[in-house]
C-alpha positions, 0 to 999 in steps of 0.5 A, spaced: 404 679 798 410 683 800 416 683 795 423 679 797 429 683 797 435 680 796 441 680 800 445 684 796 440 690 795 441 693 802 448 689 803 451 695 800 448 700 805 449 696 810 457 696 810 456 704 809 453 704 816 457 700 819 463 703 817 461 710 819 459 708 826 466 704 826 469 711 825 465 716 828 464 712 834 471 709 838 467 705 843 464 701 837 466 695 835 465 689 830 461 682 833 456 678 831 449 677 831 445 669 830 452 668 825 450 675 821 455 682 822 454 687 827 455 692 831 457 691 839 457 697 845 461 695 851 460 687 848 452 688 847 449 689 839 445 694 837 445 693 830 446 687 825 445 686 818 439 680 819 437 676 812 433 672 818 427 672 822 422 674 816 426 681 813 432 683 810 435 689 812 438 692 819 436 689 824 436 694 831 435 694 839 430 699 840 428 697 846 421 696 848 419 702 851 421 705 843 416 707 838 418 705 831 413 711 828 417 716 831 422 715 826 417 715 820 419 707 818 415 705 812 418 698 811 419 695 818 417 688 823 419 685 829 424 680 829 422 674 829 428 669 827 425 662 831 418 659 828 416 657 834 417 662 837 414 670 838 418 675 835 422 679 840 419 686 842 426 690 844 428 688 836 425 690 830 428 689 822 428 695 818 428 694 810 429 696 803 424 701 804 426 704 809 433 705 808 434 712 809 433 712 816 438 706 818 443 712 821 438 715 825 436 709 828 442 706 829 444 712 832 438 712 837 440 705 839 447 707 841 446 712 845 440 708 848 446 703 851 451 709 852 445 712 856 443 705 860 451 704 862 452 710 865 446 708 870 448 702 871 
């Protein structure tokens, strides 16, 4: 059986990333995800504090084609925040045990919608 984090466990990391990735990057700003804090580029996520959807931690766009083990997660899942439904490929929720990666791929995400705007 898999231990339940709280909230408040990670929150504290959350909030150090968010406002790292609000100063180091002029282009990001705050919004919201199904009710929770994000972060948006060009008004889309990228990032959320997810406390739904079966995983407390930071919740990510990482897209389809991306594959989590290239950032060595060992605590991660798909997001799957509606019970009738599949969880959401483009998104995965990364937890507790895997908190040291939360910059890289936050990063990544970032840079995968700079990378999509400048081809659309």
């Amino acid at each position: 059986m898999q231990d339940v984090i709280a909230p408040n466990d990670t929150l504290e990391s959350w909030v150090s990333l968010r406002d790292r990735m609000l100063v180091t990057h002029p282009d990001v700003s705050r919004g919201k995800m199904m009710s929770a804090d994000a972060l948006t580029f060009s008004g889309k996520v990228f990032a959320f504090y997810s406390t739904k959807g079966g995983r407390v931690g930071l919740g990510c766009r990482i897209g389809r084609e991306a594959d989590p083990s290239q950032f060595a997660l060992t605590d991660w899942q798909h997001l799957a925040p509606f019970k009738s439904k599949p969880p959401m490929r483009d998104w995965i929720v990364i937890g507790k045990g895997s908190v040291a990666q939360w910059g890289t791929v936050a990063e990544h995400c970032l840079n995968t919608f700079r990378n999509k705007e400048v081809r659309t």
